[in-house]
N, C-alpha and C positions, 0 to 999 in steps of 0.2 A: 195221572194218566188219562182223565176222563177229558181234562181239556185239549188233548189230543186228537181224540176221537175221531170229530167230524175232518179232521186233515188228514189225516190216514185213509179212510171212508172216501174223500174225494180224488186221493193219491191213485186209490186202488180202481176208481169208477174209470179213470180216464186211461190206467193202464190196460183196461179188461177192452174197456170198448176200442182204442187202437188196433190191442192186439186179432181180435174177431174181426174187426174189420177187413184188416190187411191177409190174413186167412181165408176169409169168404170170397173175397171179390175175386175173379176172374180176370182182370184187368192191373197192369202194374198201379202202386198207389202213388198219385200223383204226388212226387216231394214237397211240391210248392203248399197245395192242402197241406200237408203233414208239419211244415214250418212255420204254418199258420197256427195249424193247432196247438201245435208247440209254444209258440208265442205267448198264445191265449192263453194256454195253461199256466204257466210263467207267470201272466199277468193276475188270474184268479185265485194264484198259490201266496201273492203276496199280498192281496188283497186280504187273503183269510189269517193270514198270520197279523198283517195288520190289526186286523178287527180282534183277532186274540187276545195280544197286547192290550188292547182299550179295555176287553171283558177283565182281564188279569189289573189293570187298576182299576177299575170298578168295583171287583171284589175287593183289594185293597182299600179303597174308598169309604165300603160299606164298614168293616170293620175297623180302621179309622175312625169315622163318625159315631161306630155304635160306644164307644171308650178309648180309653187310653192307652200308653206300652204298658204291660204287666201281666203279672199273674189271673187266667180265668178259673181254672180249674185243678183239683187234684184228685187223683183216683181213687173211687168207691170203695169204702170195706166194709162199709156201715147202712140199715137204715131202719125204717121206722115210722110210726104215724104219721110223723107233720114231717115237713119239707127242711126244715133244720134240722132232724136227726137223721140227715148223712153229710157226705162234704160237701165244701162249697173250696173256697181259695182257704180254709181252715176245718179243724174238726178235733183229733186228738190233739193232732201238731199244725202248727200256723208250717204252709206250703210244705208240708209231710217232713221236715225236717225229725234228724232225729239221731240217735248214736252211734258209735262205732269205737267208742273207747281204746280198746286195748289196737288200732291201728296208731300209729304213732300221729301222721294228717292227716288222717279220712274225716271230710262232715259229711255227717249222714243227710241226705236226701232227696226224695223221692222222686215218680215222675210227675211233671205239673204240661199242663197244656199254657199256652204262650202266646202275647202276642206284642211283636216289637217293631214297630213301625209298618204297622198295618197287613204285616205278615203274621200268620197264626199256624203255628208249630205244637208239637207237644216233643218233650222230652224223653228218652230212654231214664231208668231208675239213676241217680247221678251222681250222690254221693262222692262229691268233688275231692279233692285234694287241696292242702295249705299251699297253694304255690303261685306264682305273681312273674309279667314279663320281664324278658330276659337284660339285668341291669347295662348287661357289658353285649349282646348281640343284637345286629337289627334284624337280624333272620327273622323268615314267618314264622309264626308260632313258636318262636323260643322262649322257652320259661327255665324258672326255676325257684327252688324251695326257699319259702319263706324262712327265715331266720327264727328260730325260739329264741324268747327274752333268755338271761342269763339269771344265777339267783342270786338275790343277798347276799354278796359277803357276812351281812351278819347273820344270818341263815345257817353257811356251811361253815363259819370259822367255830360254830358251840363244839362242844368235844362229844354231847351225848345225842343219841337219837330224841329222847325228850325233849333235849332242850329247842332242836331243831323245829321239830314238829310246833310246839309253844311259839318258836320267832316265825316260824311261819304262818300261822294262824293269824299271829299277830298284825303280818303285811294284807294277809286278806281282811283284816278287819280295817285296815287305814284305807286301802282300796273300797271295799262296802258303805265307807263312812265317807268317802271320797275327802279324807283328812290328809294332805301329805303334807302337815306340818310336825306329823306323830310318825311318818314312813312318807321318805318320794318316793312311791309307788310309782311316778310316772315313767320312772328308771326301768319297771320292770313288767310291768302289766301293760303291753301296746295292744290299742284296738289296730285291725284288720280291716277294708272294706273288701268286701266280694260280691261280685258282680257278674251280672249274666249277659254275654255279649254276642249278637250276631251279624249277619254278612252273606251278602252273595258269591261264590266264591265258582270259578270257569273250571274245576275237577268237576265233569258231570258223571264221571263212570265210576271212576275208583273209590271206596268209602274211605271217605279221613276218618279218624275216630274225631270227635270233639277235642278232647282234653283226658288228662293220665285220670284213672280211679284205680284203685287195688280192689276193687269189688266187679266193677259192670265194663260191656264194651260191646257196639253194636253186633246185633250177631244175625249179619250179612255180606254176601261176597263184592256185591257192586250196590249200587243206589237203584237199580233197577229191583232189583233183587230185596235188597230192604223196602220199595215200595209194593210190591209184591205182598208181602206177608204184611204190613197195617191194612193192605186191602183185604188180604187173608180174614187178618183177626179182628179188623172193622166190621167187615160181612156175614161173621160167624156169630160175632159178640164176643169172644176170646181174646184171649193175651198172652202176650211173651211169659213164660212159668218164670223165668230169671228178669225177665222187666226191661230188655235189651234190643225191644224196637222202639222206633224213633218216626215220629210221621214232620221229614224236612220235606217241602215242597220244593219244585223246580219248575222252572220261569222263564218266560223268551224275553231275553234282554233286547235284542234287536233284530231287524233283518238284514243282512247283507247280499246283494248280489242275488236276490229269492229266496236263502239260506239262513234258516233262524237260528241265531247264537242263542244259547240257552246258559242257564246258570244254578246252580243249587244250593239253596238254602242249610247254611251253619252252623254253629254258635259253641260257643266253651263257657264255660264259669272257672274266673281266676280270682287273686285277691290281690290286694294292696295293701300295703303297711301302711299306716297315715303317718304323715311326718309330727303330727301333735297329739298330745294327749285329747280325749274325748270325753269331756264331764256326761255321768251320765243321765245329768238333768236334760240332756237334750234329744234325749230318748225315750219318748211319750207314747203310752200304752195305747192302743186304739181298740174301742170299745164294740167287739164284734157280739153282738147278743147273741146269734147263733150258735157261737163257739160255749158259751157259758149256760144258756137259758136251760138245754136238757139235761146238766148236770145242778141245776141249782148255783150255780158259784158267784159271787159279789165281784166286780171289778177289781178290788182287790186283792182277791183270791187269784183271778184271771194273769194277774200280772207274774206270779209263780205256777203257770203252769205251761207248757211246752204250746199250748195253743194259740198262746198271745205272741199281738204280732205290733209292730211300734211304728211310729215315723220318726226322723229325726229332723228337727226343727228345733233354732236358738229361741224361738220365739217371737223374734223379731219381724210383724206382721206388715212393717212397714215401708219394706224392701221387697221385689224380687228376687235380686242375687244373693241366693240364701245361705245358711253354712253347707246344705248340700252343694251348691252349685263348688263353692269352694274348694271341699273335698273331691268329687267327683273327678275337676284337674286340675290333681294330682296324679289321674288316670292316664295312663298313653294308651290310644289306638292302638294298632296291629302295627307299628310301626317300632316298638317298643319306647323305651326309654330314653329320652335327650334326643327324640326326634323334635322337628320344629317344620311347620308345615304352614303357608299362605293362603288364603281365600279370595279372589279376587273374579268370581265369577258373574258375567253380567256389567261388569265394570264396576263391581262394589265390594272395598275393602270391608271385610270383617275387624273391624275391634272389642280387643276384650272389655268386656264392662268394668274389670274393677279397675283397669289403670290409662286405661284407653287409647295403649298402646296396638299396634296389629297384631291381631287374636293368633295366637299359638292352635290352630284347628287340629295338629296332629293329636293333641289332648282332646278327653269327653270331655260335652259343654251342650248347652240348650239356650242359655242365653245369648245375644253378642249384638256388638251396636253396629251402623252403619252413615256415612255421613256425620264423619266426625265433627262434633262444633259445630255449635249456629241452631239454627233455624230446622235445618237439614239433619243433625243426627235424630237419628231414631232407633229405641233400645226395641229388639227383635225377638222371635222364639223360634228353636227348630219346630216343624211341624205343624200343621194347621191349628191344629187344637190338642196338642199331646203334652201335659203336662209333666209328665215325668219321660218325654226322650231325651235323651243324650248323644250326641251324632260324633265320631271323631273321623277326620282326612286318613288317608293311607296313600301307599304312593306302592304297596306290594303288587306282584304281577298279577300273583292269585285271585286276585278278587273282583270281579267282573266289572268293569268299568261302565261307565253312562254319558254318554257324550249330546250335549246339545251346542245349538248354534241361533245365536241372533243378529241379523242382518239390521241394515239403517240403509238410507234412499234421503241422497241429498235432493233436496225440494226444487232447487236451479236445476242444476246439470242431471238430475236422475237418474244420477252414478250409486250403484247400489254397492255398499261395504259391509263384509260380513265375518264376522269373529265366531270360531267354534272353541266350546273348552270339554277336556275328557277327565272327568274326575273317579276317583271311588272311596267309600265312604263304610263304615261298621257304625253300629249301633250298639247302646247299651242300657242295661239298667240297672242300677246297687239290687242286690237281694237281702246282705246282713253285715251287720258287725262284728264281728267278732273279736273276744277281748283274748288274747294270748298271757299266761301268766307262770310265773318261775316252777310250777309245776309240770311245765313239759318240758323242762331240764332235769331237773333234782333228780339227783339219783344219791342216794344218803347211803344205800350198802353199795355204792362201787358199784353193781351189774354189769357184766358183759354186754355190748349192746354190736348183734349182729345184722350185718349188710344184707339187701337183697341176692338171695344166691347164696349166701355161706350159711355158715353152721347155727343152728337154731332150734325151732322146737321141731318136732319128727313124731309118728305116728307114734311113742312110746313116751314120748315126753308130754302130757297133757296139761301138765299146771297140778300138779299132785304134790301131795302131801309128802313122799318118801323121795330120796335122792335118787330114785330110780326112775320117777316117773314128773318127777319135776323139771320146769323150762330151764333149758341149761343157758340163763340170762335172757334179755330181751330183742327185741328184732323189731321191723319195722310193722308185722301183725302181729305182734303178741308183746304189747309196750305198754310191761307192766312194772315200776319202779317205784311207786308213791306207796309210802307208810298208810297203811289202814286206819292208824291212829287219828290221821287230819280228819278224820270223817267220824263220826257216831253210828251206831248200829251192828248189828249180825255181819249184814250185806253191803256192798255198794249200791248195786246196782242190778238190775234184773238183764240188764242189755248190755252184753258185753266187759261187765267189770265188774263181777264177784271177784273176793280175793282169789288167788292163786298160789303157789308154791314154784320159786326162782330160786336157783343155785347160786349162791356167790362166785368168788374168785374162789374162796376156801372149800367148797363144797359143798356147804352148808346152806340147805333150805329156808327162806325166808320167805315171811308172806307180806304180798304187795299186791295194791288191788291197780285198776287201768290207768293211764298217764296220758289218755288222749283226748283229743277237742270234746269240751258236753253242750249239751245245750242246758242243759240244770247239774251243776255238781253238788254231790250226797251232800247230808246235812251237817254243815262245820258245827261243833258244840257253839252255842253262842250266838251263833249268825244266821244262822238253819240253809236254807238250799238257797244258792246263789250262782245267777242267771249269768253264762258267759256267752252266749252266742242270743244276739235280738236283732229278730228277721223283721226289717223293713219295707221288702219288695211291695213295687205300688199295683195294686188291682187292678185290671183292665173295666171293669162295674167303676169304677169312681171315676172314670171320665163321661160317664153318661147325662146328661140329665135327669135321670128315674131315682140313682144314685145319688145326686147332689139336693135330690128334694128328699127324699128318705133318711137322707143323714142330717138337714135341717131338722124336721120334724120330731125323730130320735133324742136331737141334742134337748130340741123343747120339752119333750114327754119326761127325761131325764133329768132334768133339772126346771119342773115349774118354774120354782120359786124366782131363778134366774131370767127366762125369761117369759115371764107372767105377761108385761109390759107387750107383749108379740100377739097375746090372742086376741081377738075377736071379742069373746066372750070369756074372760077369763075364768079357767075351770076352781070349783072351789072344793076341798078339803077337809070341809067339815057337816058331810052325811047328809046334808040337807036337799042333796036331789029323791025323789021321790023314789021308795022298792032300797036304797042303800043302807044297806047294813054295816054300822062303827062297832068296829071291832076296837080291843084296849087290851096290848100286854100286863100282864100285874110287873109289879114293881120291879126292878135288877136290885140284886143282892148285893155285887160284888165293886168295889174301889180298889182301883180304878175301875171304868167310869164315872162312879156314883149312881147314886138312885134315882131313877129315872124312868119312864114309860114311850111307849111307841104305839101310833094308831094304823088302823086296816081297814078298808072301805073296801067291802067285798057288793061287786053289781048283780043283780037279780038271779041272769044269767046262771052267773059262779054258784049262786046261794041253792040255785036249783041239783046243780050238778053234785053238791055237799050232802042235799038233804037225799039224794041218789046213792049216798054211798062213797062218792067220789072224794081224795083227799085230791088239794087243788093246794096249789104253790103261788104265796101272794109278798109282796113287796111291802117294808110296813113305813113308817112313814122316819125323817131322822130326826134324832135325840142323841146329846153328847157326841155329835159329829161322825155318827155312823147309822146306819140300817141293817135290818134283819130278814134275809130268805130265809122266810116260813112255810113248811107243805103242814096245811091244816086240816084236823078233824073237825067233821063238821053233822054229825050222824045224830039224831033226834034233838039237834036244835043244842046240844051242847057244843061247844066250840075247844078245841085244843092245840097246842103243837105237838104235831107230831115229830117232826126233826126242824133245828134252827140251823140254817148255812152249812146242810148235811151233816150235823152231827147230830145226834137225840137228844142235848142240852144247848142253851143259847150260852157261850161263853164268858155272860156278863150275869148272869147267873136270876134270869126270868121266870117264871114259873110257868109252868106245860099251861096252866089254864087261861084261855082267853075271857074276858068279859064284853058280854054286849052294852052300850051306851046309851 
């Protein structure tokens, strides 16, 4: 609304002083003055919309430059001393993801602030649905429900629930081992990609919702109306209590005739089934220290907890066109599925990079070549400098088009020719994976499974123990079928999936705990908690400069040894800087690993802060192919651990006392 302002302000100056004028004067007012003024004003109104437009890519420009498309931020619930103990783009949950189990496809997650091609948005709470464009329509925004795998046959042909449970285990253990020469898991555990996609779209009045959620839904009557209350709860400091506003901007796409078309910014989150299995070696943990440092946790630890957040990368350092690029389209635009779409604007065909045939643009894609063959082609990227956008063609009405025009002037005759082209265009970026597995089929006792609208649980029916008060079978919120058994424990789940109490066909009360998407499912005896949803989305920070020297420097701090070879001065490791105090675990007890020792180079600083009273958490150095988060005692010059990687004992079986060297 604020970029408004000064044109309304200038609407109103020229209305007030007309109308005074013509009032006061004594004298008819001359027309001829009056259609001059008229004129003028005409001219000065398109003048300022013009110069709008330029302010509005500008600010586009600036956030552009500042990074890349992705995730900035997600909302506060936490804080604390230092600047790492509240959120950043992570904190409990990498981008607030998070449960909803007993919903049949709800994934849980939060709201995050945004920015996708150079546009910066934040989300309403969003907690998406399993659902992907519509196979069979080209309608806008037609979707529909991702497919659940199906289960083993050898699963449900055992005659007992034991045995079931056992063959089941079994499949999640080939899948964990990623072995399917023991189970082709690939049969029945498909990864998912889901994606956050936005768009200019010419509804500037009426509110579309984004996308279905069985939880959230904007809660405003027009877009006027929803920007109304972010400026509300922007101004106040305050928030939606249900999490259900949404700050989309809106835009002057152009001027026509003095009349500025305008446009409002969109976006859904859907998913895609990958046509291939997806090893999950190429799904690489990224090492956010903030996320682990105030909990004490090892990268290792990091990797099973809901905070960690991955990229997907073959590896393969030596290409461009990555396995993302390849996944990705498989993605259709808004245009859905088995569209097929040309680029030829400017005079220049787009070709796909892998086959170098003419690039299919109605799919996402960032790479693409032009000038095929020779001298002349050249492999290109959407975006200035955006390394994770993805741009896909549309040819829908809705979505506010962009038209430019380049002329040519033959040099002889000074005949000028000029080609205009009007295109529109959606953007996107992957957020997660998600692996789908024969557990959101199984159903072992038969369950009723009722539809949206019919019969189901009811204020008396709460998931209880007696056939009175028990779910009379499962529904699309309260999708609970899986054996307790496949999991160890009291509990499931603190969120959404404690066991419950379900009615058969027979009447008969059975307990079954939640059946829907996790991001960590409870712990299989054996295998312990195994990660089915790993959120990729790319950071808007790691397109910056600040970002790409900080993560250099990280990687070095992190791994000396590796690259020692980098410094200046290479740092040394053994005590010998002056005030450094060598610290020495006593021996590990326990084989596996063997016996063994680790050392601590605590700096003056630290030693001050210990002889203060202060226990201080220090990184020790590796032995048998691992390290130890130590928070140490360090009180009259005696040195001890106090907990090792959050537990009170080191698990390799060290002893509390440290010795100095």
């Amino acid at each position: 609304m604020i970029r408004y302002a000064s044109f309304v302000l200038l609407v109103l100056a020229e209305c007030v002083y007309a109308r005074v004028h013509i009032t006061t004067t004594t004298t008819p007012f001359p027309r001829g003055n009056l259609q001059v003024r008229m004129d003028n004003f005409k001219v000065k109104m398109e003048a300022m919309l013009q110069q709008m437009i330029q302010q509005q890519l500008y600010v586009e420009e600036r956030i552009r430059s500042d990074g890349q498309s992705g995730i900035k931020q997600i909302r506060q619930y936490h804080d604390g001393p230092r600047p790492y103990d509240s959120e950043s783009h992570t904190y409990k949950t990498a981008f607030a993801v998070h449960d909803h189990a007993n919903y049949d496809r709800t994934v849980g997650m939060g709201e995050v602030n945004m920015v996708m091609n150079g546009v910066e948005f934040r989300t309403r709470h969003n907690d998406y649905k399993l659902r992907m464009p519509s196979r069979k329509s080209a309608a806008y925004r037609a979707t529909e429900d991702i497919p659940f795998p199906s289960v083993p046959p050898q699963v449900t042909s055992k005659k007992t629930l034991p045995e079931q449970v056992a063959e089941m285990k079994a499949w999640f253990k080939a899948w964990q081992d990623q072995n399917h020469s023991v189970r082709d898991y690939r049969k029945y555990f498909k990864p998912v990609l889901c994606y956050m996609e936005g768009a200019w779209t010419q509804n500037t009045t009426h509110i579309q919702e984004p996308f279905s959620s069985d939880r959230h839904a904007i809660d405003a009557t027009s877009w006027e109306d929803l920007q109304e209350k972010v400026r509300f709860t922007t101004y106040s400091g305050s928030k939606s209590f249900q999490e259900n506003f949404a700050f989309l901007p809106t835009t002057i796409m152009e001027v026509v005739n003095g009349q500025p078309v305008f446009a409002q910014w969109n976006y859904r989150i859907l998913c895609h089934p990958l046509t291939r299995d997806l090893p999950l070696k190429y799904l690489n943990l990224q090492d956010d220290l903030s996320a682990r440092i105030s909990r004490g946790q090892t990268k290792s630890q990091l990797l099973h907890d809901p905070a960690a957040r991955f990229s997907l990368f073959d590896g393969d350092e030596g290409r461009n066109y990555t396995l993302l690029d390849e996944l990705m389209s498989e993605i259709p635009g808004l245009n859905n599925y088995n569209a097929n779409l040309k680029e030829d604007v400017f005079g220049q065909q787009l070709y796909d990079v892998s086959d170098n045939a003419p690039m299919n643009t109605a799919n996402y894609h960032r790479w693409y070549k032009v000038g095929k063959g020779g001298a002349k082609e050249q492999l290109m990227h959407r975006g200035f400098s955006d390394m994770s956008l993805f741009v896909a063609q549309t040819t829908q009405s809705e979505i506010s088009p962009m038209k430019v025009e380049q002329c040519t002037v033959n040099p002889v005759s000074k005949h000028k020719t000029c080609q205009s082209w009007s295109r529109r265009y959606s953007y996107a970026v992957p957020l997660e994976v998600i692996y789908l597995t024969p557990v959101l089929s199984w159903n072992p006792f038969n369950l009723d499974f009722w539809s949206k609208g019919s019969q189901g649980p009811n204020k008396q029916r709460v998931g209880g123990n007696t056939p009175q008060t028990a779910y009379n079978g499962s529904s699309y919120h309260a999708y609970y079928r899986t054996p307790p058994t496949l999991f160890s424990g009291q509990g499931v789940s603190l969120n959404h999936a404690s066991i419950v109490g379900v009615l058969d066909k027979h009447g008969k009360v059975q307990q079954v705990a939640a059946s829907g998407p996790r991001v960590l499912l409870p712990n299989i005896p054996g295998m312990g908690k195994i990660r089915m949803r790993y959120p990729i989305a790319p950071i808007h920070g790691e397109g910056s400069g600040v970002w790409k020297e900080l993560d250099a420097l990280k990687d070095m701090m992190m791994d000396i040894e590796k690259y020692k070879g980098l410094f200046e001065e290479p740092p040394t490791m053994d005590g010998s800087h002056t005030g450094m105090l060598h610290l020495r675990t006593g021996v590990a007890t326990k084989t596996p690993p063997g016996p063994h020792v680790h050392e601590i180079y605590v700096s003056q600083d630290v030693q001050a802060q210990m002889a203060g009273g202060r226990r201080v958490r220090m990184l020790t150095s590796k032995a048998q192919g691992h390290t130890h988060q130590l928070l140490i005692d360090g009180r009259n010059h005696k040195y001890s651990i106090f907990n090792c990687d959050g537990k009170p004992r080191c698990w390799d079986g060290h002893p509390s006392s440290l010795y100095v060297v």
